[in-house]
C-alpha positions in Angstrom: -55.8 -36.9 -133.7 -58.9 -35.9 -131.6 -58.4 -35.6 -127.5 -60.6 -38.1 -125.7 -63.7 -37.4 -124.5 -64.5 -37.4 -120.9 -66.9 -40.3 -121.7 -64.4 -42.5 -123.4 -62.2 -42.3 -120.4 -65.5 -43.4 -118.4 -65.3 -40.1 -116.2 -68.3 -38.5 -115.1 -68.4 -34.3 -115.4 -68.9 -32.4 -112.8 -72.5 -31.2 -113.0 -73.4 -34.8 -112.9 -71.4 -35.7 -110.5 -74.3 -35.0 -107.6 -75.1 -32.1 -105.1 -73.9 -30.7 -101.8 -77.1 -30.1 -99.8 -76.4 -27.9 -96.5 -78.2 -29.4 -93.5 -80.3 -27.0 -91.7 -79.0 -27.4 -88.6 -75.6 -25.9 -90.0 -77.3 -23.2 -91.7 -78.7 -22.2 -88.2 -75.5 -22.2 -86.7 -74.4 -19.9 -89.0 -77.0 -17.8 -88.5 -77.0 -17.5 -84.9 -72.9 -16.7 -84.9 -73.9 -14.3 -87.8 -76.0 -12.3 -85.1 -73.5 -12.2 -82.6 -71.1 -10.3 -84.8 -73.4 -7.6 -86.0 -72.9 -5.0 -83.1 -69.5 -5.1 -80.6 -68.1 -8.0 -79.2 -70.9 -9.8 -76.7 -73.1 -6.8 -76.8 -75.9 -9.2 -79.0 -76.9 -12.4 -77.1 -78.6 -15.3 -79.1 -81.1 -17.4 -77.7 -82.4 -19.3 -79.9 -82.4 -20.1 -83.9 -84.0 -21.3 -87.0 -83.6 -22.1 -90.6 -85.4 -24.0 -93.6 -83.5 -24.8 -96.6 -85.5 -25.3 -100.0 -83.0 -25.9 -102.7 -80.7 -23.2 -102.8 -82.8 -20.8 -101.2 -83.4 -20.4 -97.2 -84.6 -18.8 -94.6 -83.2 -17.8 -91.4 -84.7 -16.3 -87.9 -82.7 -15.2 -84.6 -84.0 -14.3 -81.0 -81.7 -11.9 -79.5 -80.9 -10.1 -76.5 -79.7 -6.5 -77.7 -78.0 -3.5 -75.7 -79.9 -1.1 -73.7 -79.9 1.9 -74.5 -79.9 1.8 -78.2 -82.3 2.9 -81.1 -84.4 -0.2 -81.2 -85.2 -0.3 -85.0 -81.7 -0.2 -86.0 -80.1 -1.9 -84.0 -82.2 -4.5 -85.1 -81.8 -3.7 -88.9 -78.1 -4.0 -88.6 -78.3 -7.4 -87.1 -80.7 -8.4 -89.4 -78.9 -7.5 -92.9 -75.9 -9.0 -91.3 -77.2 -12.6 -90.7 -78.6 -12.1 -94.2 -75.3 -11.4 -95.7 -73.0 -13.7 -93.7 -75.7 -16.5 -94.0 -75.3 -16.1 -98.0 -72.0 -15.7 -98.2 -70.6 -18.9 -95.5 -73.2 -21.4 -96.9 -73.7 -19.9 -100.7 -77.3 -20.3 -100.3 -79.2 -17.2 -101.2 -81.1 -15.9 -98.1 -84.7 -15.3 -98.9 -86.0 -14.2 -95.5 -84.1 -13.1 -92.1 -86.2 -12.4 -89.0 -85.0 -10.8 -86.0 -86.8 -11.0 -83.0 -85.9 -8.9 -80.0 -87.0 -10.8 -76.6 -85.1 -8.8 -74.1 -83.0 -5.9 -73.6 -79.6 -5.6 -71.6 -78.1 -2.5 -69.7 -74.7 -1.9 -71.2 -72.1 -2.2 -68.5 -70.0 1.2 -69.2 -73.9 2.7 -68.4 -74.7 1.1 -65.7 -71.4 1.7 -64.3 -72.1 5.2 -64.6 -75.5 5.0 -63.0 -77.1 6.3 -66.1 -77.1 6.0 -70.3 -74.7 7.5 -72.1 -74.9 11.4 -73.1 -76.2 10.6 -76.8 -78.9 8.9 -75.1 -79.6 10.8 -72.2 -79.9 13.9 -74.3 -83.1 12.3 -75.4 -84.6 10.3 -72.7 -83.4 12.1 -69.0 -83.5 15.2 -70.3 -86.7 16.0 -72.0 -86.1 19.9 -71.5 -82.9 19.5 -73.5 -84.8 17.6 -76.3 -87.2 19.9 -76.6 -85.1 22.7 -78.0 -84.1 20.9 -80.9 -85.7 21.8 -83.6 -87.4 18.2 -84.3 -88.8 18.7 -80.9 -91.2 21.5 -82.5 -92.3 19.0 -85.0 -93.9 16.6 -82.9 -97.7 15.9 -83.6 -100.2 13.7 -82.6 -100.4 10.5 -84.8 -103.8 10.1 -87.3 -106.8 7.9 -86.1 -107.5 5.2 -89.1 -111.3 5.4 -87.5 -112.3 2.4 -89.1 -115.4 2.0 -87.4 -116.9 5.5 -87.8 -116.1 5.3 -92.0 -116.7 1.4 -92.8 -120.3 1.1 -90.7 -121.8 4.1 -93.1 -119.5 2.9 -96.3 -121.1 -0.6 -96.0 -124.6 1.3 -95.5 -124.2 3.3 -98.5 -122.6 0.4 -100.5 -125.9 -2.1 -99.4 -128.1 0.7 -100.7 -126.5 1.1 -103.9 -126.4 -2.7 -104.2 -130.1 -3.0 -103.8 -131.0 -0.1 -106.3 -129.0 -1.3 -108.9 -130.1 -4.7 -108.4 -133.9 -3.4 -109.0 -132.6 -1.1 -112.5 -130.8 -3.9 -113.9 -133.3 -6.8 -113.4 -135.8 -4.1 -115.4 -133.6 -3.1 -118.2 -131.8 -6.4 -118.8 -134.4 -8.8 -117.7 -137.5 -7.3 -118.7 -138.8 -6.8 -115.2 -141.0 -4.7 -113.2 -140.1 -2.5 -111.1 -140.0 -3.4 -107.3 -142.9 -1.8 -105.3 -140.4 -0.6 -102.3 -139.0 1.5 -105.1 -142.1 2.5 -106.6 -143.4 3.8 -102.9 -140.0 5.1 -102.1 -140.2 7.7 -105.1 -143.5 8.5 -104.7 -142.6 9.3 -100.9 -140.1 11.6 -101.5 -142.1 13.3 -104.5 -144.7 14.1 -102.2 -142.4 14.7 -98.4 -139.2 16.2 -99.9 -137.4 19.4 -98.3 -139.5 21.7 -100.5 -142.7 20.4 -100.0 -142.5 22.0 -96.6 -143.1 18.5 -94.9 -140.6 18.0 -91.6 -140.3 13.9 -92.4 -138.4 14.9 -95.6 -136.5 18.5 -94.5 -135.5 15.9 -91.1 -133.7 13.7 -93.5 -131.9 16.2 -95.5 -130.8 17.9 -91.9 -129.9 13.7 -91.1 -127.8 13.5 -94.5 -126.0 16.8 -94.0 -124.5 16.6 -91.0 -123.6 12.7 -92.0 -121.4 14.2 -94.4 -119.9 17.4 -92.1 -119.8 14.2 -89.7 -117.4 12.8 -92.1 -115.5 16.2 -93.3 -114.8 16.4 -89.9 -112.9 13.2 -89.3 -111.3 13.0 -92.5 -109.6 16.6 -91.4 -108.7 15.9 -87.9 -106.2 13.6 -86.5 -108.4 12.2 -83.4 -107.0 9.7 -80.4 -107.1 12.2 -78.3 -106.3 10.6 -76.1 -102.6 10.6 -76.9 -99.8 13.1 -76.1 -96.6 13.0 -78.3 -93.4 12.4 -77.1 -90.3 13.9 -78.2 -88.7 12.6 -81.5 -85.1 12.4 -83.2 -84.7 13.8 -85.9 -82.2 10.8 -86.8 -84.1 8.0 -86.0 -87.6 9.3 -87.2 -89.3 8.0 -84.2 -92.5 8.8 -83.4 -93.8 8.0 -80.2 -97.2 8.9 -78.0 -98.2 8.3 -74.5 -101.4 8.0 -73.2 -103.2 10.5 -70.8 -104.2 7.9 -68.5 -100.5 7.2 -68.2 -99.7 10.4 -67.5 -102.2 10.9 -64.8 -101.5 7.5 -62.6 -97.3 8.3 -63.1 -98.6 11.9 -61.9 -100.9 9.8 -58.9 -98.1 7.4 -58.0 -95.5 10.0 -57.6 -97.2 12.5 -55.5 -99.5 9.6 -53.5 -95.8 8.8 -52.3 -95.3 12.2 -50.2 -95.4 12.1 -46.6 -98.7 13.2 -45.3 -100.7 12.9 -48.7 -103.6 11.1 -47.8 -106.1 11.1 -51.0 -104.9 12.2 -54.6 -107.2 13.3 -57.5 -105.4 13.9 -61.3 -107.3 15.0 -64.3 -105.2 15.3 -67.5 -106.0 16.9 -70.2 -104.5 17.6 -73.7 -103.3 20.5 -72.6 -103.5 20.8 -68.8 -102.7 18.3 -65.8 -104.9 19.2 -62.7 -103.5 17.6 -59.2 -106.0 17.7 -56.1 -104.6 16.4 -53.1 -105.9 16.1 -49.5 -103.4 16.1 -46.8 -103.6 14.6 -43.4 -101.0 16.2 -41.4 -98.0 18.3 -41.9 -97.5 22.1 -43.0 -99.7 22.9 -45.7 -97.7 25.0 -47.6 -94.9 22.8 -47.4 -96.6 20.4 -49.0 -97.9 22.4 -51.6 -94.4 22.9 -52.5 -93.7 19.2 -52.4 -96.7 18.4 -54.5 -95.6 20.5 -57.0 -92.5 19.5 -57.2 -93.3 16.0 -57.8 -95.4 16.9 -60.1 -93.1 18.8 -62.4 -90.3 16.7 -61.8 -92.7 13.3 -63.4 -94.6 15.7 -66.1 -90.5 15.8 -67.2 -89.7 12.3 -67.1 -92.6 11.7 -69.3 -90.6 13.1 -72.4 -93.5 15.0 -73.9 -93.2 17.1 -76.9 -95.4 19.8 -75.2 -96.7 19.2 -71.7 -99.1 20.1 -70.1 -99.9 23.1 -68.1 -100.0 22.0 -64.3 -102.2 23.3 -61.6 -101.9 21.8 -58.1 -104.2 22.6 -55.2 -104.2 20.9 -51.6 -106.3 21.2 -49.1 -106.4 20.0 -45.7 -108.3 17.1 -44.3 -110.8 17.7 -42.0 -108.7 16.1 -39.4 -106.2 17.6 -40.2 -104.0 19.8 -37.1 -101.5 22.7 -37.8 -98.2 21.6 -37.0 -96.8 22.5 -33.5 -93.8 23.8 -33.3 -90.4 23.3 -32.0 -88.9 25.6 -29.7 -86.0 26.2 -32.1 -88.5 27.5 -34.5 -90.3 30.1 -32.0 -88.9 33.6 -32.5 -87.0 34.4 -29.5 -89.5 37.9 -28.5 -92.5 34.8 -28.8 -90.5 32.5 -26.9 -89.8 34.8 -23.9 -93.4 36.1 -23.6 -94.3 32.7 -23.4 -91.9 31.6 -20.8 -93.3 34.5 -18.6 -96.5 34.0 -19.5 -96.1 29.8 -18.1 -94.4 31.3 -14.6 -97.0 33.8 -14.1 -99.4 30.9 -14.6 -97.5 28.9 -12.0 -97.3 31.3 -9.4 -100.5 31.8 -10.3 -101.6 28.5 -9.6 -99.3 28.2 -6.5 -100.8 30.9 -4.4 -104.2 29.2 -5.1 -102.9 26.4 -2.7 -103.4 26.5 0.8 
């Protein structure tokens, strides 16, 4: 006796039955929870999230707050794969695309308890003297220009050339054509006006062409922006970071512009040398040398550099500019007392001069 079939009994099987579609509005509330269980408890704060569901594929993006301090890219990769992952496995979907978008960052509160980041942290950022004996610190170089401008403009020059001259040689051997004058003239030209026909309109053109191409030897072996000094790296993040001279120079400006008695401040920086000019209105001159350099150093540290640059600080007084008087508990006492005689003697002086 055979066992009834499903469709005998009238039931339906259950591929047939229909299909449980995932809204997604639900599939961005998983998402957004997702992100807030990547890192510790309420260290990730959502703001905002989005999903599209096509079939049984989607596609899920979070805006997040994220600690502070904290390595950036991975911090960011860890939430990332985790809304992936928890998305795909809570809604059985299969998560094509997660994006993670970091709109602010938050001081932890054990740091800012402490006044400061952490050690792991401050060993990099704080304490750029520290850094800089690591042996990653060595390392650090200045990034590659792409120089787009300087290769494409004579790439697309030599490119239209080529186009044109091979334009004119096939429409003659496949078409039957004559040759175009411009080319006739051209060769004739250079027959009679090249290098060794000891005319200068050729031997100027050759000299133009060579240094075209050291032109280019040259770029394609240096690493250009100039511009840029590197920072210091870690060696476990792979970070690579730069900070712009100009930077440099209007931190260097700010800080020392902020000195009592500064009245004018002039900063060059250089790839490898800062140069501080300052004019100073009143006050001890040497004491504010001391001050300007100070500032100085102590910013040129803060900047994190890989290898900063060498400072030189000169001040010079304004033209109005007075020497400090001093106070009478900074007059050596030998001064002091040929002074007070010399005041009485001046008195008496002045009091036998009255009738």
């Amino acid at each position: 006796m055979s066992a009834p079939t499903s469709a005998g009994n009238g039931a339906t099987p259950a591929a047939e039955r229909g299909a449980t579609r995932v809204a997604e509005r639900a599939v961005r509330r998983v998402a957004e929870r997702a992100a807030t269980e990547a890192l510790a408890p309420g260290e990730v704060e959502v703001h905002r999230g989005s999903a599209v569901v096509r079939g049984s594929r989607a596609g899920v993006g979070v805006a997040v707050t994220l600690p502070y301090p904290a390595v950036l890219d991975e911090a960011g990769e860890r939430v990332r794969s985790h809304v992936a992952d928890r998305t795909a496995r809570l809604t059985g979907l299969a998560v094509s695309s997660a994006l993670v978008r970091v709109r602010a960052l938050r001081v932890r509160e054990e740091a800012a308890a402490a006044g400061g980041p952490p050690d792991a942290y401050d060993a990099v950022t704080t304490a750029p003297e520290q850094a800089r004996k690591s042996a990653n610190a060595g390392r650090a170089r200045r990034p590659w220009s792409a120089r787009r401008i300087p290769v494409g403009v004579p790439a697309l020059v030599c490119a239209a050339l080529c186009a044109l001259f091979l334009y004119d040689v096939v429409s003659v051997h496949a078409a039957g054509r004559p040759p175009a004058r411009w080319r006739g003239r051209l060769m004739e030209w250079l027959a009679s006006h090249g290098p060794d026909s000891g005319a200068w309109p050729g031997a100027v053109l050759a000299a133009g062409v060579f240094l075209l191409g050291v032109w280019l030897l040259v770029l394609a072996l240096t690493p250009g922006r100039r511009r840029d000094l590197p920072m210091v790296g870690t060696a476990a993040t792979g970070v690579r970071a730069v900070l712009d001279r100009r930077a440099v120079a209007m931190l260097l400006r700010d800080a020392v512009a902020e000195l009592p008695g500064i009245t004018r401040v002039r900063v060059g920086v250089g790839r490898r040398g800062a140069r501080v000019r300052a004019g100073l209105g009143f006050g001890d001159l040497e004491a504010a040398r001391r001050a300007v350099a100070g500032a100085a150093e102590e910013t040129l540290a803060a900047c994190g550099l890989a290898s900063p640059p060498r400072l030189r600080v000169r001040v010079r007084a304004e033209p109005a500019w007075r020497a400090p008087v001093r106070s009478e508990a900074e007059v050596p006492p030998d001064v002091a007392g040929s002074t007070e005689a010399g005041s009485a003697g001046a008195g008496s002086t002045e009091r036998s001069a009255l009738p």
